[in-house]
C-alpha positions in Angstrom: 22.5 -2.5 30.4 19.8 -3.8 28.1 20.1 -3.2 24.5 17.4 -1.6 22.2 16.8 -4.9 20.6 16.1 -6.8 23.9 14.1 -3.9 25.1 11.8 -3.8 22.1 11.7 -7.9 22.1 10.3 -8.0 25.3 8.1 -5.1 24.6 6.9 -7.0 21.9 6.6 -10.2 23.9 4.5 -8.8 26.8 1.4 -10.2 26.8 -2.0 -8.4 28.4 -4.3 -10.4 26.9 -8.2 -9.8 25.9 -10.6 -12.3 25.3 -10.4 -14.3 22.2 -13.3 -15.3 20.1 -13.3 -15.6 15.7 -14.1 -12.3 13.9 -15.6 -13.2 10.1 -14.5 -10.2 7.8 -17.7 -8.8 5.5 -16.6 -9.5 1.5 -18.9 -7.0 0.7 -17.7 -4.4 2.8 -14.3 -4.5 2.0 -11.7 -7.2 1.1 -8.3 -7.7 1.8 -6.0 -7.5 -1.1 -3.2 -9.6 0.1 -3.3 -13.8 0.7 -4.5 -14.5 -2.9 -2.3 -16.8 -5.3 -0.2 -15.0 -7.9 1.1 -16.7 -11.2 4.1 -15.5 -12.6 5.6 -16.8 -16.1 9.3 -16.2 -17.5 11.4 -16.7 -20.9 14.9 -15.6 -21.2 16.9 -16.6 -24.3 20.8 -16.3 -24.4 23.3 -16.4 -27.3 27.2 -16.6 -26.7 28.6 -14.1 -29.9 32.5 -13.5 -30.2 33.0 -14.3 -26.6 30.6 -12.4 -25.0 27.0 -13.6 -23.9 23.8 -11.5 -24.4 20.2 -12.3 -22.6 16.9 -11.3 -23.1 14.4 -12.1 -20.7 10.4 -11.5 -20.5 8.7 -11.7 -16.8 4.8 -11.3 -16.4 3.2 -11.5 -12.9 -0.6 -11.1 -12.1 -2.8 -12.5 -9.0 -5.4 -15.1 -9.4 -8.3 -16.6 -7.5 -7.9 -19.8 -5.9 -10.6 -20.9 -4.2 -14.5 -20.4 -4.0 -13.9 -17.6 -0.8 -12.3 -15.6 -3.1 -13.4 -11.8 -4.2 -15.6 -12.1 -7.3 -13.6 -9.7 -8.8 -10.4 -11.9 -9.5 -12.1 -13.5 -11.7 -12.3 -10.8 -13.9 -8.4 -9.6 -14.1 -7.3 -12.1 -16.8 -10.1 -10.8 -19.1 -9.0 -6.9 -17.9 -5.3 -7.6 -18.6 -5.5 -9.6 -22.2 -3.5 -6.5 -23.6 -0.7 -7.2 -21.5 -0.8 -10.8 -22.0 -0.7 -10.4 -25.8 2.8 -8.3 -25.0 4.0 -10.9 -23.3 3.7 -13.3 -25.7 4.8 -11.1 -28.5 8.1 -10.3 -26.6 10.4 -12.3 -29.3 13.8 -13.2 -27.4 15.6 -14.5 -30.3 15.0 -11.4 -32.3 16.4 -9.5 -29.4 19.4 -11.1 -28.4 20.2 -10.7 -32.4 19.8 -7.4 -32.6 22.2 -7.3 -29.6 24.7 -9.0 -31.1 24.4 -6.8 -34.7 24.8 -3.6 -32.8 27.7 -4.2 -31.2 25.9 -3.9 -27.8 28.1 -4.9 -24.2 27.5 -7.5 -22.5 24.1 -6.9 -20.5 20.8 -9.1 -19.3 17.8 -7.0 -21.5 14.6 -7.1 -20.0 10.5 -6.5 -20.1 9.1 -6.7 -17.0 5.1 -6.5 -16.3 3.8 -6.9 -12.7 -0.2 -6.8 -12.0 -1.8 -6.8 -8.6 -4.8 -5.0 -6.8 -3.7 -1.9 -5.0 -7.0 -0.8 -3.7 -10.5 -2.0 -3.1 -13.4 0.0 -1.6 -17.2 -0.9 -0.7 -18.1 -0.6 -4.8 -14.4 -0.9 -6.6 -11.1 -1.9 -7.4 -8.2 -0.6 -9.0 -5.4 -2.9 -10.8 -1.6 -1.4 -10.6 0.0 -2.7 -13.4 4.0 -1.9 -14.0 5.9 -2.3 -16.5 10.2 -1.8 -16.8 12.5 -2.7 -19.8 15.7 -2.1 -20.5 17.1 -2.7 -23.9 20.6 -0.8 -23.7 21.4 3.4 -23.4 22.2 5.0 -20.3 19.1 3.8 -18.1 16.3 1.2 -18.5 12.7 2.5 -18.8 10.0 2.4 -16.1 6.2 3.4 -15.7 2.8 2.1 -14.5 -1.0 2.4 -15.1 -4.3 2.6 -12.9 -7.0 0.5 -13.9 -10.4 1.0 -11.8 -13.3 -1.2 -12.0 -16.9 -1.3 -10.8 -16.9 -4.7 -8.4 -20.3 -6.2 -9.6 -19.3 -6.3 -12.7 -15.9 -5.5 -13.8 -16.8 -2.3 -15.7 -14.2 0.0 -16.3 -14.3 3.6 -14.8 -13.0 6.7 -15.6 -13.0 9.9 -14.1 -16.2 11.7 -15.6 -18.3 8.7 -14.4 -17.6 9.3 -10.7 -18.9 13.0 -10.7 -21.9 15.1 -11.5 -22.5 15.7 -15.1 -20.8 19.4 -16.3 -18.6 19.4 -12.8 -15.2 18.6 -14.5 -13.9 21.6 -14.5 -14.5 22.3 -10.6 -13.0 19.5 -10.1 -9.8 20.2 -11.7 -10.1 23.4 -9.7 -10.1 21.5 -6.7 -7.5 19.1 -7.4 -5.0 22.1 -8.1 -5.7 23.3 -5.2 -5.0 20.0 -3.7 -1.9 19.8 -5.1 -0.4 23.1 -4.6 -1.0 22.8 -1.1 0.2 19.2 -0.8 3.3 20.0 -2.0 4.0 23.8 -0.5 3.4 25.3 -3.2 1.0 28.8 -3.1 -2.0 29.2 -6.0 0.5 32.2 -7.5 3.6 29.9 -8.1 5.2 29.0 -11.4 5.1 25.2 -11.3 8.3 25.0 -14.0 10.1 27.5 -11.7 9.1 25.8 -7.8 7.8 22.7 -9.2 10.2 21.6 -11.7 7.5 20.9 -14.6 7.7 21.7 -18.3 5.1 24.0 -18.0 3.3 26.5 -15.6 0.5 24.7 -16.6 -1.5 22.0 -14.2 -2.8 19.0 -15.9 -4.5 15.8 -13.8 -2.6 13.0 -14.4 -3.5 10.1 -17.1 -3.5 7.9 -14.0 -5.8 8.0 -10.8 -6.9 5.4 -8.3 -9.9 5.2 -6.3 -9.1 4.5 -2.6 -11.2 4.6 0.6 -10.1 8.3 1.3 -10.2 10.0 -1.6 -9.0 10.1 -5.1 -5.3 9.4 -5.4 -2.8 10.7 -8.9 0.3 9.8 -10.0 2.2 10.9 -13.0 4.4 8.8 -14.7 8.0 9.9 -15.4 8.5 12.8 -18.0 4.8 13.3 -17.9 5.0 16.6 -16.1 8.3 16.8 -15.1 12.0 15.6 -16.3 13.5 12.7 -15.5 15.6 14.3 -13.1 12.4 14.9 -10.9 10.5 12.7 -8.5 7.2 12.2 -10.7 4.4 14.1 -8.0 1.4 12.5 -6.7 -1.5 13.6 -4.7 -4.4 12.6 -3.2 -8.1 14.6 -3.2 -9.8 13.2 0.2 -13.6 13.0 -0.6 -14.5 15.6 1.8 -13.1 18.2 -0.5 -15.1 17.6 -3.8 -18.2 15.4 -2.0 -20.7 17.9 -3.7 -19.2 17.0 -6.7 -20.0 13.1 -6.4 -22.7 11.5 -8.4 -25.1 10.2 -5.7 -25.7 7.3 -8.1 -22.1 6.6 -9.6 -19.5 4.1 -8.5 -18.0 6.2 -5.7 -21.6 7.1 -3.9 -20.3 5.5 -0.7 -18.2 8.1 -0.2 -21.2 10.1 0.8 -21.2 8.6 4.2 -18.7 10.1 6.6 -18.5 6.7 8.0 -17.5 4.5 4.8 -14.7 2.6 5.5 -11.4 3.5 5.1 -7.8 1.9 3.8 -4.3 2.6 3.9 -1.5 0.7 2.5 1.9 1.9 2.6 5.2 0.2 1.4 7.4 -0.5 4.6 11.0 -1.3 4.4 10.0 -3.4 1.3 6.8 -5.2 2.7 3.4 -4.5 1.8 1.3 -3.3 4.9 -2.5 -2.8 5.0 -5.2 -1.2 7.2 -9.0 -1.2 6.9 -10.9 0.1 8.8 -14.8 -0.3 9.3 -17.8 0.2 10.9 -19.4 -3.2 12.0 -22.4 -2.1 14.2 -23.6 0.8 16.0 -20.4 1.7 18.6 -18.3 -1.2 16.7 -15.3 -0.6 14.7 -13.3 -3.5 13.2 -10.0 -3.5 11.9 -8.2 -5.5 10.0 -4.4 -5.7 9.3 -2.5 -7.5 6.7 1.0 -7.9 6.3 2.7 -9.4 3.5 6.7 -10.0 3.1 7.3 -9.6 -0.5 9.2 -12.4 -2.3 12.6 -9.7 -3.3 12.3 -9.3 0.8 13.0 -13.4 0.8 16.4 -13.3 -1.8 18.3 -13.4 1.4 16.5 -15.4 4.0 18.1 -14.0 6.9 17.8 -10.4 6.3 15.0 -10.5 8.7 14.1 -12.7 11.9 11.3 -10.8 12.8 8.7 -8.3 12.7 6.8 -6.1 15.0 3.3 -4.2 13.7 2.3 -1.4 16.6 -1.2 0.3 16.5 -2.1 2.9 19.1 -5.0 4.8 19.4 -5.3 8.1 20.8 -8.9 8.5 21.6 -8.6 4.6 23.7 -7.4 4.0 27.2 -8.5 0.8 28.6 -7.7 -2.8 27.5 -11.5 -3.6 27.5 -11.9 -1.3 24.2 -10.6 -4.6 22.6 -13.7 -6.2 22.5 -12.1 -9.1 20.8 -9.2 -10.3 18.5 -7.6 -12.6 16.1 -4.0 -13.2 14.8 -3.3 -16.0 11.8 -0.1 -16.6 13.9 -0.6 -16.9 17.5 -2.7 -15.3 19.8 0.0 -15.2 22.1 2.1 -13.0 19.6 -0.5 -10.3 20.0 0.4 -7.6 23.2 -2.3 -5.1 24.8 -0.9 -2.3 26.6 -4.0 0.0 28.1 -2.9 3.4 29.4 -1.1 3.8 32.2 1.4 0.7 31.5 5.1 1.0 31.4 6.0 1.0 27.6 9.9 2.2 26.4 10.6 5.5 25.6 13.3 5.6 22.8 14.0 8.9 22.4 14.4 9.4 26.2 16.2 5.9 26.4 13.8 5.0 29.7 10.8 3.2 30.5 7.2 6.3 30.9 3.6 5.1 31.2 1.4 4.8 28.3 -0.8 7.6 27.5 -3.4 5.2 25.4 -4.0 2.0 24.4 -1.5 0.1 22.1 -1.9 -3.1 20.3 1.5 -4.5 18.8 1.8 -7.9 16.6 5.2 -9.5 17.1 5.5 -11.5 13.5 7.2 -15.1 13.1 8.5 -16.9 10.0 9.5 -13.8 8.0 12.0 -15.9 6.4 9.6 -18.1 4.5 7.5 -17.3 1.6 4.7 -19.7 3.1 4.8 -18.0 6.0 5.2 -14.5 5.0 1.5 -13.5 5.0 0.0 -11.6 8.8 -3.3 -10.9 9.7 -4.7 -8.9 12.7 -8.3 -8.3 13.4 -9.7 -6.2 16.1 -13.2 -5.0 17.1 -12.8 -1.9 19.2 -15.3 0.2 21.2 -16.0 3.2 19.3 -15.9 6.0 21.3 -18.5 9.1 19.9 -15.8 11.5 19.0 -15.1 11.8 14.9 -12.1 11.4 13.4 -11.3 8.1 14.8 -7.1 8.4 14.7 -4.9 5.6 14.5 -1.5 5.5 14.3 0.7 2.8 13.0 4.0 1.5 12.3 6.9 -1.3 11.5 10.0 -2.4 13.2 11.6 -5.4 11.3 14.4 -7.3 13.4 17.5 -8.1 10.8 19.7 -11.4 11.2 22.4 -9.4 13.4 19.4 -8.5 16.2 19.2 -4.5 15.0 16.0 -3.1 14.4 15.2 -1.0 11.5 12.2 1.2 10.9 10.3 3.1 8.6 12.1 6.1 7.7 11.5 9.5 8.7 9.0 10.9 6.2 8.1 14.6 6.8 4.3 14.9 7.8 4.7 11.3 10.3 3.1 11.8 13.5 4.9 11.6 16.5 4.0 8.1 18.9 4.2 7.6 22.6 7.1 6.1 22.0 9.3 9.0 19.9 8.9 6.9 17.1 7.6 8.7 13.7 3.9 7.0 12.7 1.6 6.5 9.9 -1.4 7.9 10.5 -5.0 7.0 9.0 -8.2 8.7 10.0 -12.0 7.2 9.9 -15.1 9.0 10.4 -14.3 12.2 8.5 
């Protein structure tokens, strides 16, 4: 009897193959936000005192452009994060580790941690993620982050009020209530300190928000809103919900056109994993995939052998919807399954025909930090009906042949396969 990790191996490894030719992604469309170089620098000063040895240590990380094909943007990020440069180089080790030693402190590494990197682009912006941990002794380090959103042209900052119609803060705020209430199951009438677990019954937007393809996404940092004790909410505000609140001349004007593209990334079993979606020409739709094994993934190089990215699409049957492809690994890692194919159920633990088409990309090389970078373009025959649904998801292979998956996140739609999937929606 064949195991589960044969079965999906060969799954992955079946090979109905469309015809090949380059696809050329549009910079000014939108631009992938993983393959670029990162620089990361480190101090970390140690004193032995009465037979014990304390450690400070100072990490900064931040991306940087490397060549002349890369985004115009990165060369504005060191000028955006000078502020957290200066902290950096203001984080005093030997003063530290003294004051370790003079209070009588246990034996610990201390730490300040700051880690920069673009978490979103769209059509006019970009937002920079920037994180920041320390730990400096008491029960529990401390931990937070901050959205920064720029205009792409020319690096301008942007905040909230400049993305709306003058005098329409206050719907907005409306709106985004709303928006959260609902996202989290939660009626207009209840007492968010009661059901909610915040300090007050009070909503307040976040200090931080991020523009993304699909809407306006918060986040609130811990104690913000809520105790430590609580998961710090977040939300997202999809565009069609406050689009008559938009200034038709700000930074987020795009997001006029039901048809603007669209991006997802979502943090899978500790990798990075991106979708954007696009609309090349009239009845074309590109999409491009990236997918990025981060370098704590790579402590242990044989957690993983392997991974395996499947896309299906509901609203496609036939294998000619692929107009064309291309994989940075090997075309022959890329597998087309049209409707109507034998793909493995693994709920029902047997073999049904596909309902639509599938696309899977069976990765290579997880193990190595040169190698750790995927990309999958497709140009698909748009069919007329709006949304355009995809879903999407990850199955890693780890160094004892068991396959591990996303995990079950309320809200995942359900695949062809019984797996749980992401789901992102263009056209809306």
């Amino acid at each position: 009897m064949m195991t589960r990790a044969v079965i999906f191996l060969l799954f992955c490894a079946l090979n109905l193959r469309a015809g090949i030719s380059y696809i050329s992604t549009d910079d000014s469309i939108l631009v992938p936000t993983y393959g670029n170089a990162e620089r990361t620098v480190s101090k970390r000063d140690c004193k032995a005192f009465e037979s014990r040895i304390f450690c400070m240590r100072c990490t900064l990380s931040y991306p940087l452009a490397t060549d002349g094909d890369a985004p115009e943007f990165f060369h504005f990020i060191h000028r955006q994060i000078r502020d957290i440069l200066r902290q950096y180089r203001k984080c005093n080790l030997a003063e530290s580790v003294g004051e370790m030693t003079e209070n009588d402190l246990p034996e610990v590494d201390f730490y300040r941690e700051w880690e920069v990197d673009v978490s979103d682009v769209t059509p006019t912006t970009y937002t920079l993620t920037i994180q920041h941990a320390e730990f400096s002794g008491g029960a529990h380090g401390d931990e937070g982050f901050e959205f920064r959103n720029y205009r792409r042209k020319d690096g301008g900052l942007l905040g909230l009020e400049s993305l709306l119609k003058k005098g329409s803060m206050n719907r907005f705020k409306t709106i985004a209530e709303r928006r959260y209430r609902q996202s989290h199951g939660l009626s207009m009438k209840d007492d968010l300190s009661d059901k909610a677990g915040w300090f007050e019954n009070r909503f307040v937007l976040p200090a931080n928000f991020e523009i993304t393809t699909k809407g306006l996404y918060f986040a609130y940092n811990v104690y913000e809103v809520t105790p430590r004790s609580v998961e710090p909410p977040t939300f997202l505000v999809p565009y069609p919900a406050f689009r008559k609140l938009i200034d038709p001349k700000g930074p987020i004007a795009f997001a006029l056109d039901p048809d603007h593209p669209v991006s997802k990334t979502n943090n899978a079993l500790l990798s990075l994993l991106r979708l954007d979606l696009h609309k090349e020409k009239k009845g074309v739709l590109a999409v491009d995939l990236t997918f990025r094994i981060l370098d704590y993934d790579l402590e242990d190089p044989l957690s993983y052998r392997s991974s395996c990215i499947t896309l299906q699409f509901p609203a496609l049957k036939k294998a000619d919807a692929v107009l064309d492809y291309e994989a940075n690994d090997d075309e022959d890692n890329v597998t087309i399954i049209p409707a109507g194919k034998p793909i493995y159920h693994f709920k029902r633990k047997k073999t049904v025909q596909s309902r639509w088409l599938q696309v899977s990309l069976q990765t290579t090389d997880d193990q190595s930090p040169k190698h750790g970078i995927h990309h999958l373009h497709l140009r698909l025959r748009l069919p007329k009906k709006r949304p355009f649904i995809l879903y999407y998801r990850l199955e890693r292979t780890n160094d004892k042949g068991k396959i591990e998956r996303d995990p079950l996140v309320e809200g995942f739609e359900e695949g062809q396969q019984g797996l749980p999937n992401y789901t992102i929606e263009w056209g809306k």
